[in-house]
One Martini backbone bead per residue (centre of mass of N, CA, C, O) as a GRO file, in nm:
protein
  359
    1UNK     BB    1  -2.934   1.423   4.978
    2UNK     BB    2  -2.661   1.322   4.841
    3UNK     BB    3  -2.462   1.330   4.593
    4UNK     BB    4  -2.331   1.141   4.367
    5UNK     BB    5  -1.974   1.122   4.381
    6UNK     BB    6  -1.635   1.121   4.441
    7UNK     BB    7  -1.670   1.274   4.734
    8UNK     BB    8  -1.910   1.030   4.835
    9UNK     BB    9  -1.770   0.728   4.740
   10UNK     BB   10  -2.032   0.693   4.512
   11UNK     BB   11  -2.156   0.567   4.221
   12UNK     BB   12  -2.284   0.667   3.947
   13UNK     BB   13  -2.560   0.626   3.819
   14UNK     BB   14  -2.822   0.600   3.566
   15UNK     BB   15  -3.024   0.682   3.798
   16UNK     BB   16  -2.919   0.949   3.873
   17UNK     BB   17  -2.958   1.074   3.612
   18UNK     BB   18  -3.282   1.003   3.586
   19UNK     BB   19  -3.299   1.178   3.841
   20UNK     BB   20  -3.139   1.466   3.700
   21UNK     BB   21  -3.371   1.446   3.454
   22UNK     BB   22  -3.645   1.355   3.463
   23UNK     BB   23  -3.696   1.022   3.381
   24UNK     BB   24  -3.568   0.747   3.258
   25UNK     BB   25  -3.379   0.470   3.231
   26UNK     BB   26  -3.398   0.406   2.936
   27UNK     BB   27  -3.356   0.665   2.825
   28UNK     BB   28  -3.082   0.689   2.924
   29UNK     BB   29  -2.996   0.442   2.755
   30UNK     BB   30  -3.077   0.555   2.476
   31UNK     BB   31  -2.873   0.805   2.475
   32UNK     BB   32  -2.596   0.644   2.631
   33UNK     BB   33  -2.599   0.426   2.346
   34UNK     BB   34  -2.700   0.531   2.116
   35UNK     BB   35  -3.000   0.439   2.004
   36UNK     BB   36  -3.154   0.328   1.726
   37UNK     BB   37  -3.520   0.433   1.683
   38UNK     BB   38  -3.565   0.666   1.889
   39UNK     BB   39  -3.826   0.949   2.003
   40UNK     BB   40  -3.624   1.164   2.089
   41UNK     BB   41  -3.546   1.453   2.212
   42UNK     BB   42  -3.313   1.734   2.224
   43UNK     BB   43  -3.414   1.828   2.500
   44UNK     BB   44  -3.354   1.596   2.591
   45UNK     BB   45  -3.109   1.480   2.554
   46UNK     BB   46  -2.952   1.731   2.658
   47UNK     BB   47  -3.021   1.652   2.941
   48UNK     BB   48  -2.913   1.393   2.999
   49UNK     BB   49  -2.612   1.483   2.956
   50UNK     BB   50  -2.576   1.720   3.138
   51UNK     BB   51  -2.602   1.529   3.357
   52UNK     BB   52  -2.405   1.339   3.354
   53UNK     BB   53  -2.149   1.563   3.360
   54UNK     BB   54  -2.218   1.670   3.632
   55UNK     BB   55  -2.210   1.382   3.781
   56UNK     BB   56  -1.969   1.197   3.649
   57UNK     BB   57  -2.064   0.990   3.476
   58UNK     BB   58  -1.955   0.605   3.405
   59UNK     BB   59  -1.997   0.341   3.269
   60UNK     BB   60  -2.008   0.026   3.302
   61UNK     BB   61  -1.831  -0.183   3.088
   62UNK     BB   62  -1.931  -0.417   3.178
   63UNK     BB   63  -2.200  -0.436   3.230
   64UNK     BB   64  -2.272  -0.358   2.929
   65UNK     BB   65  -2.163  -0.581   2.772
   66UNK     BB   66  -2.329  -0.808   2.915
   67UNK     BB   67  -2.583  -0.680   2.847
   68UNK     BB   68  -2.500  -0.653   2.513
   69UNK     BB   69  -2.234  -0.802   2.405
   70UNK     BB   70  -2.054  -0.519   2.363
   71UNK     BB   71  -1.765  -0.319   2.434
   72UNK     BB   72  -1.667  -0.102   2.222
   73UNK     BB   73  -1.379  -0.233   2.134
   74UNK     BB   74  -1.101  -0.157   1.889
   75UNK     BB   75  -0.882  -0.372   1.716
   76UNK     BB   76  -0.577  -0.222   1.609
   77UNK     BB   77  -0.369  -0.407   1.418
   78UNK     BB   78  -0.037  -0.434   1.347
   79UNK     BB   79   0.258  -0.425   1.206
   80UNK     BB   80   0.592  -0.391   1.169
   81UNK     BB   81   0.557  -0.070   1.236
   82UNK     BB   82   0.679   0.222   1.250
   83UNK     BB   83   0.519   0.549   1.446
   84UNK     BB   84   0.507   0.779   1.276
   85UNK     BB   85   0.392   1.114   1.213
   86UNK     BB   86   0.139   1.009   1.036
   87UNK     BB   87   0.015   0.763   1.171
   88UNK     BB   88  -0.033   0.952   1.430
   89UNK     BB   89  -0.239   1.109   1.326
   90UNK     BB   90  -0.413   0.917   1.236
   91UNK     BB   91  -0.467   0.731   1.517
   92UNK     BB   92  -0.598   1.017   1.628
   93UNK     BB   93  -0.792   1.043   1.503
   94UNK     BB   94  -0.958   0.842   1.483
   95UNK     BB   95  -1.010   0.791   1.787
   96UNK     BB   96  -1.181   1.053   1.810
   97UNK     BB   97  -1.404   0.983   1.608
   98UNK     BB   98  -1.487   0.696   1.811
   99UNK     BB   99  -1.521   0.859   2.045
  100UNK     BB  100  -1.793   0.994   1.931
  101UNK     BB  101  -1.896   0.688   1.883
  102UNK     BB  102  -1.829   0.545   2.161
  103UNK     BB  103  -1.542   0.416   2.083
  104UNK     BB  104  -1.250   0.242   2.102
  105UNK     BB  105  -0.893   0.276   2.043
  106UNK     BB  106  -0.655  -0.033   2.016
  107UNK     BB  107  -0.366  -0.061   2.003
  108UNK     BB  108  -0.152  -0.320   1.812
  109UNK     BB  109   0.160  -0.489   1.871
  110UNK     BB  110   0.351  -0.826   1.757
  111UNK     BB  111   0.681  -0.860   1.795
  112UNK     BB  112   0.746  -1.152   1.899
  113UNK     BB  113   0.499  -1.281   2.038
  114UNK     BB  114   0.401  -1.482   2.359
  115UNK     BB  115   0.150  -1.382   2.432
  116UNK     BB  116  -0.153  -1.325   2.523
  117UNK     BB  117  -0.375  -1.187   2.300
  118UNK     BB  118  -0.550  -0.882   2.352
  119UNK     BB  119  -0.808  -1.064   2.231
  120UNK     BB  120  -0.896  -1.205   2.512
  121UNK     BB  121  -0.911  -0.983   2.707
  122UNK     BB  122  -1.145  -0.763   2.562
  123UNK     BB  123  -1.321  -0.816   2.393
  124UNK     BB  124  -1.414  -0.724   2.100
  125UNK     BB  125  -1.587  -0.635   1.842
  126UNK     BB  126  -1.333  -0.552   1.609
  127UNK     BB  127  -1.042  -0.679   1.429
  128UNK     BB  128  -0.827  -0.468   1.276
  129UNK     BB  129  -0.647  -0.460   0.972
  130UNK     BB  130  -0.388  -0.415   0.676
  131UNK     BB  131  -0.371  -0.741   0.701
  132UNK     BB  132  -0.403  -1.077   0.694
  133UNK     BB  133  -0.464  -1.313   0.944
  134UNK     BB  134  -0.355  -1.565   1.070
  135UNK     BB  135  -0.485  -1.878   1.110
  136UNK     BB  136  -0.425  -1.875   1.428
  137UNK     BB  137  -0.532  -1.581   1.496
  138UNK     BB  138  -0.817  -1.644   1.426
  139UNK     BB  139  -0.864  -1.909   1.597
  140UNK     BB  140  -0.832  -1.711   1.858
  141UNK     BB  141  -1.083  -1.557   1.813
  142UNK     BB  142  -1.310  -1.705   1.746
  143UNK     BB  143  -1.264  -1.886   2.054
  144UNK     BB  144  -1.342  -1.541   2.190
  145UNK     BB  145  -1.576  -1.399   2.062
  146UNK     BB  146  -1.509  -1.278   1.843
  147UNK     BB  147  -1.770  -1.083   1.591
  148UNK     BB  148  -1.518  -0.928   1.424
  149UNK     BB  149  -1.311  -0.928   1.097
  150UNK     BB  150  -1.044  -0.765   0.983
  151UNK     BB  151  -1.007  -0.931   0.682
  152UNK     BB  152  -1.197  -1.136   0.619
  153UNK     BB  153  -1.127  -1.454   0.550
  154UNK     BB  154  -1.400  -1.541   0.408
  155UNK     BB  155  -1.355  -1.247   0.256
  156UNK     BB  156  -1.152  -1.135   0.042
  157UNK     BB  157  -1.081  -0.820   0.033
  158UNK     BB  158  -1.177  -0.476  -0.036
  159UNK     BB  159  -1.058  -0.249   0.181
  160UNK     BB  160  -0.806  -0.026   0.217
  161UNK     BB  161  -0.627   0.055   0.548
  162UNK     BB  162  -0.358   0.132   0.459
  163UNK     BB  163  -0.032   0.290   0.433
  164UNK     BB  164   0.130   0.161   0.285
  165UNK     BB  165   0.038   0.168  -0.077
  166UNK     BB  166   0.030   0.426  -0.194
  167UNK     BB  167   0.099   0.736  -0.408
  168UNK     BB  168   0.418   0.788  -0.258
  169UNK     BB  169   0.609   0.619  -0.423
  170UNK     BB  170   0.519   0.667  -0.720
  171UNK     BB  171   0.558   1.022  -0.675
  172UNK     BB  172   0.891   1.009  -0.642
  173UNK     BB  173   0.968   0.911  -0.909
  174UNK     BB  174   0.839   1.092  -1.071
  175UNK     BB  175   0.971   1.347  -0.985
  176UNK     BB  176   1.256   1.265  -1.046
  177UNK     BB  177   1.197   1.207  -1.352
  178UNK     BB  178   1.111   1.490  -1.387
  179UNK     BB  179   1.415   1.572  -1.320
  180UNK     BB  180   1.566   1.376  -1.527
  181UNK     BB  181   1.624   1.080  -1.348
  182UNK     BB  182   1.726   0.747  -1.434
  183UNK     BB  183   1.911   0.682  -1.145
  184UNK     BB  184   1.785   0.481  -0.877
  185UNK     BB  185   1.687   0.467  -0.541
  186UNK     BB  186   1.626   0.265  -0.240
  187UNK     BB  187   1.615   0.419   0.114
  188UNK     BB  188   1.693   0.260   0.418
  189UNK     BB  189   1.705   0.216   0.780
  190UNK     BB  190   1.885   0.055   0.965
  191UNK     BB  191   1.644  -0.114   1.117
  192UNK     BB  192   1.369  -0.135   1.331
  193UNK     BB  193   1.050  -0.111   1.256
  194UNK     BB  194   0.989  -0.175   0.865
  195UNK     BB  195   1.006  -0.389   0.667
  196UNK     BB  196   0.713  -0.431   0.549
  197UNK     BB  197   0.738  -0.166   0.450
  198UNK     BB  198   0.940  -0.103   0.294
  199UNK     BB  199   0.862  -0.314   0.058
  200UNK     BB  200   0.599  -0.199   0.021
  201UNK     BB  201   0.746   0.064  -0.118
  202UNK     BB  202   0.914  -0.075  -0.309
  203UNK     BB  203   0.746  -0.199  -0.459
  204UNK     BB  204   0.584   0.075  -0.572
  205UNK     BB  205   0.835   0.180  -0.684
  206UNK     BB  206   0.946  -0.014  -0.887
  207UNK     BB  207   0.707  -0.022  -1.053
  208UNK     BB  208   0.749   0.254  -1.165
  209UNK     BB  209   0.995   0.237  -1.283
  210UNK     BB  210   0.907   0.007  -1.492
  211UNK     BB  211   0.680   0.202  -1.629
  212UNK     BB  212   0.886   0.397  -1.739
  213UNK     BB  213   1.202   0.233  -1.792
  214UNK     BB  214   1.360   0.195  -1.550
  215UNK     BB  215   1.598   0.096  -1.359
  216UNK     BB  216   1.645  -0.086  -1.129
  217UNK     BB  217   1.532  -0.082  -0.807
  218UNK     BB  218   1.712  -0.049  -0.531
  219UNK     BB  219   1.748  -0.195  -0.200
  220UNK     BB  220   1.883   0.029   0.043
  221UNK     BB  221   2.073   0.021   0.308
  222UNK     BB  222   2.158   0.238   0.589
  223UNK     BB  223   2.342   0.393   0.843
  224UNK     BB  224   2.288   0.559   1.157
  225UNK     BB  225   2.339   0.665   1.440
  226UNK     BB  226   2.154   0.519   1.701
  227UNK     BB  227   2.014   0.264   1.543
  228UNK     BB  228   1.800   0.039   1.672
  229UNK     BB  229   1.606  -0.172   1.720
  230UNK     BB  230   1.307  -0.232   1.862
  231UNK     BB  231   1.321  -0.544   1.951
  232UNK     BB  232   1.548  -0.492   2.140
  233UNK     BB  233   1.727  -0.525   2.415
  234UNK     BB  234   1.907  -0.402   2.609
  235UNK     BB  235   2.150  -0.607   2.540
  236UNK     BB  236   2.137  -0.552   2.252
  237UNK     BB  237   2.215  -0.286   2.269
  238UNK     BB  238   2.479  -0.291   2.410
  239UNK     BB  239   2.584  -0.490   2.124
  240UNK     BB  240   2.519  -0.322   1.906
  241UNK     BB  241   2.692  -0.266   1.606
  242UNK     BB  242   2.779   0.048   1.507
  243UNK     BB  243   2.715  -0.021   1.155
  244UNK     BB  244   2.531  -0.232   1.174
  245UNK     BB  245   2.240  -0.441   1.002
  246UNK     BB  246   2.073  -0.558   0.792
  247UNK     BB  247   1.853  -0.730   0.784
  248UNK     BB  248   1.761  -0.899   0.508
  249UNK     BB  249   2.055  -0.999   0.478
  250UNK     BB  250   2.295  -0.967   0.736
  251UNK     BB  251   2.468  -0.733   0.667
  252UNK     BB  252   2.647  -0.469   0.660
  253UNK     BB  253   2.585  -0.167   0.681
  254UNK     BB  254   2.651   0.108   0.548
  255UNK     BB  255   2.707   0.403   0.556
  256UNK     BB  256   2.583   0.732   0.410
  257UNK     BB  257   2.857   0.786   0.283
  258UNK     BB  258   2.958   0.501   0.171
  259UNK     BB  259   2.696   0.504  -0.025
  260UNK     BB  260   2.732   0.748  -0.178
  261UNK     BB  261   2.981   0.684  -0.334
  262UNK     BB  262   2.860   0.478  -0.482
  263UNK     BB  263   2.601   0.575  -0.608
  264UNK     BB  264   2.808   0.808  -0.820
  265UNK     BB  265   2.988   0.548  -0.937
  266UNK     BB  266   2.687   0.449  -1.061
  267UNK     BB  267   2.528   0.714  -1.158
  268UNK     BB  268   2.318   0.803  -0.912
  269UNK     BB  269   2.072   1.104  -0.887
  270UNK     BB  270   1.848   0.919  -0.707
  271UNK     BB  271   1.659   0.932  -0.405
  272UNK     BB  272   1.433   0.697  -0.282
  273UNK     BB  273   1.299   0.745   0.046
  274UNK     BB  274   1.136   0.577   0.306
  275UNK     BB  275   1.174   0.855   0.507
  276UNK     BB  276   1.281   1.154   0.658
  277UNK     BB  277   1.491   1.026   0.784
  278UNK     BB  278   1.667   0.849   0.567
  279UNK     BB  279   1.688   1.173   0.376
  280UNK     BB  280   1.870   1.313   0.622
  281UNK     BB  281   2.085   1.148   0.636
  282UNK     BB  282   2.143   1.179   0.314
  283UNK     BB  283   2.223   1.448   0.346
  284UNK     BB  284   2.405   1.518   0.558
  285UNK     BB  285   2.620   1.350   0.398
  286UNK     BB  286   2.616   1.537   0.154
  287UNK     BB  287   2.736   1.801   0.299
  288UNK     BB  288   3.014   1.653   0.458
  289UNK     BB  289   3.046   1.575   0.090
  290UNK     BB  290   2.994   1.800  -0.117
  291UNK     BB  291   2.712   1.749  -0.212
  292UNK     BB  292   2.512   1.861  -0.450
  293UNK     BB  293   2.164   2.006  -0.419
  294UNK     BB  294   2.030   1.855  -0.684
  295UNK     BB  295   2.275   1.839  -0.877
  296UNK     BB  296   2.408   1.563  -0.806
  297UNK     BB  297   2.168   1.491  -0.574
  298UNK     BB  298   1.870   1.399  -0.519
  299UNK     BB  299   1.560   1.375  -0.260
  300UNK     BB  300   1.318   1.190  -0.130
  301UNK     BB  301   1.083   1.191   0.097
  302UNK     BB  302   0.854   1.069   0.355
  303UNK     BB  303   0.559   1.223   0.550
  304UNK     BB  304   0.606   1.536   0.602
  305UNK     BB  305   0.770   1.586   0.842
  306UNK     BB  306   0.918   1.808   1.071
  307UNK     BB  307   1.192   1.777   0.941
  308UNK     BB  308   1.174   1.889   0.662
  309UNK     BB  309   1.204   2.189   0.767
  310UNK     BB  310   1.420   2.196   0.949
  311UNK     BB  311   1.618   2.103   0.743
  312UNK     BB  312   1.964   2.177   0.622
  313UNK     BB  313   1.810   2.109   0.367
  314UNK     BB  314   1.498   2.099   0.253
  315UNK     BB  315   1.289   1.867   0.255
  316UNK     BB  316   1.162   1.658   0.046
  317UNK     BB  317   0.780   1.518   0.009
  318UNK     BB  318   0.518   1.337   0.107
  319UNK     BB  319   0.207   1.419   0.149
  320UNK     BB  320  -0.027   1.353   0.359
  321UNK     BB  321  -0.392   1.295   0.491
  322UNK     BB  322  -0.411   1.180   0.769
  323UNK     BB  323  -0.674   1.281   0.864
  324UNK     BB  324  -0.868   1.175   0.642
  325UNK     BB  325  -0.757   0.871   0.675
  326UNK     BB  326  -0.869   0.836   0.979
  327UNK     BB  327  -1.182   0.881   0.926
  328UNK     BB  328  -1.218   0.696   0.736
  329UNK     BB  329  -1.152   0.445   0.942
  330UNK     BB  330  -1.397   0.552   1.126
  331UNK     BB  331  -1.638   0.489   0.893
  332UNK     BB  332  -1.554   0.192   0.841
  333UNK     BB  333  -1.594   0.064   1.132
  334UNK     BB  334  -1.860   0.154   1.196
  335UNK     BB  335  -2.012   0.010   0.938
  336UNK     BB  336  -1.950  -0.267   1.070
  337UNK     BB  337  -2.019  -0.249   1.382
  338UNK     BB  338  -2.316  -0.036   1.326
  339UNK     BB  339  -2.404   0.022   1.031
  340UNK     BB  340  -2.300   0.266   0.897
  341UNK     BB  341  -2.265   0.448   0.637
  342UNK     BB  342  -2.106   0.543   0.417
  343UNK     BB  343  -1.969   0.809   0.269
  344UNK     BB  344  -2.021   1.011   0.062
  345UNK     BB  345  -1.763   1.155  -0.136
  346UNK     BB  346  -1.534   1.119   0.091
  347UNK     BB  347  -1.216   1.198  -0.023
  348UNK     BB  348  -0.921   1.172   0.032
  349UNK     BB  349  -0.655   1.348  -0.035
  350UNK     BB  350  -0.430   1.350  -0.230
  351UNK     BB  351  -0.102   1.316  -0.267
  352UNK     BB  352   0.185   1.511  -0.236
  353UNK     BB  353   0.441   1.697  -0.357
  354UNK     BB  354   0.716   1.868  -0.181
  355UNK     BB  355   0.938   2.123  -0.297
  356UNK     BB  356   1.266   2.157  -0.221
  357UNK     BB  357   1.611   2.120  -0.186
  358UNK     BB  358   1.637   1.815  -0.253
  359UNK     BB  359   1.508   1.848  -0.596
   0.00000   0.00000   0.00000
């Protein structure tokens, strides 16, 4: 008798398993569905998996879903954010861990969305944002029988698995303030996707600046070359103006260099910039004005991704630890989707400054 596999034309099932593994199709069941409260020993487990893996065998994800109620698949719902080099990392992470606990994670983000939502198509077990869905989301998932919903509408509050305001706007003003600067800006890239991103850090740069004692913390877009909103379509790019434009205010915003003009006779000496993109952008501008760094202008990216050390001079950065921020977001899915305890005393190390060249 042929083994069945890609070779030979026949879908691997269940049964060919448990007859490869000499066991019950149960068993291969309870093994491969990690179905808990079940007395399987680690030796038989260990038979049934190397069966699976040696025939090649995949799960029919329909009928198992059909069959359990369940398809084992969380849509982790974004809102207007770039995929920054953190971001990234943290949802390799999440993926990685929720992958070995049986679960995909499938990233879903609708700025100006018309069709219908990703969550009618898949039948999620889990719906989870690190925002609140609004109630037309919500009434869309609840009639296509989403079985749970985070953030909970029916009682607000709980777990932030946000991104957004963590102690990273913060800790650039602490820094920046601890080396004496006492009039700052907050610098973003007009366009892209990241305008509640943008606010959400500018308003916690700005309280820590109020709680300081320090003056307004202004939120100033900067253009430059090359940044088209990411909503654009091709033709919005190909007509997008030069100069850029604040999504925010709807004017032009200003070019780095003449940005820098303005806040020097403004007396400003610290930047407290969105991203390490908009860091290097107001660097670069400094450098070919012969701006001192830090003498003259500090500096504080967010994020530090690679290009912070690439840059020339480098950039100061808030780092997180966006791997264990990742774990983390998979150890609270699963608790929610399985039950499974939240890991005690697990937590993410706080953000820290790395301090470089520009300030």
């Amino acid at each position: 008798m042929a083994v069945p596999g890609p070779d030979t034309g026949r879908r691997v099932t269940a049964v060919d398993v448990a007859h490869a593994a000499g066991v019950s199709r149960a068993t291969v069941g309870f093994v491969l569905n990690d179905t808990p409260g079940q007395t399987i020993s680690e030796g038989t487990r260990q038979r049934v998996l190397r069966a699976a893996e040696l025939l090649g065998y995949r799960p029919n994800s329909a009928a198992r879903a059909l069959a359990s109620g369940r398809s084992r698949i969380i849509l982790f719902v974004l809102p207007d954010w770039p995929v920054e080099f953190r971001l990234r990392h943290y949802l390799d992470e999440a993926t990685l861990a929720l992958d070995k606990a049986g679960y995909s994670l499938v990233t879903y983000s609708r700025p100006g969305q018309v069709s219908r939502p990703l969550w009618e198509s898949l039948n999620p077990d889990l719906v989870i944002g690190p925002t609140p869905f609004s109630a037309s989301d919500v009434a869309s998932m609840v009639a296509c029988g989403v079985r749970q919903i985070y953030p909970d509408p029916n009682r607000p509050g709980g777990l932030d698995l946000s991104l957004t305001i963590d102690s990273g706007p913060e800790l650039q003003v602490d820094h920046l303030h601890e080396r004496g600067h006492r009039k700052l800006v907050f610098a973003a890239l007009a366009g892209g996707r990241a305008s509640s991103l943008v606010a959400a850090r500018h308003g916690a740069a700005q309280a820590q600046a109020r709680a300081l004692g320090l003056p307004t913390l202004d939120l100033k877009h900067v253009d430059h070359p090359g940044i088209v909103p990411a909503e654009s379509s091709t033709a919005d790019a190909l007509t997008h103006s030069p100069t850029g434009a604040s999504r925010t205010t709807g004017k032009a915003a200003p070019t780095a260099e003449d940005a820098l003009r303005g806040w020097l006779a403004a007396g400003i000496t610290g930047v407290v910039a969105f991203d390490d993109d908009a860091a290097a952008a107001i660097a670069g501008a400094a450098v070919r004005a012969r701006i001192r760094m830090p003498a003259d202008l500090a500096i504080v990216g967010h994020g530090d991704s690679p290009l912070a050390t690439m840059f020339v001079p480098a950039l100061s950065s808030v780092r997180t630890d966006s791997a264990a921020r990742g774990r983390a977001f998979a150890d609270f899915t699963l608790h929610k989707v399985a039950g499974r305890p939240l890991p005690v005393g697990r937590l993410a190390p706080k953000p820290t400054v790395v301090r470089r060249e520009t300030s």
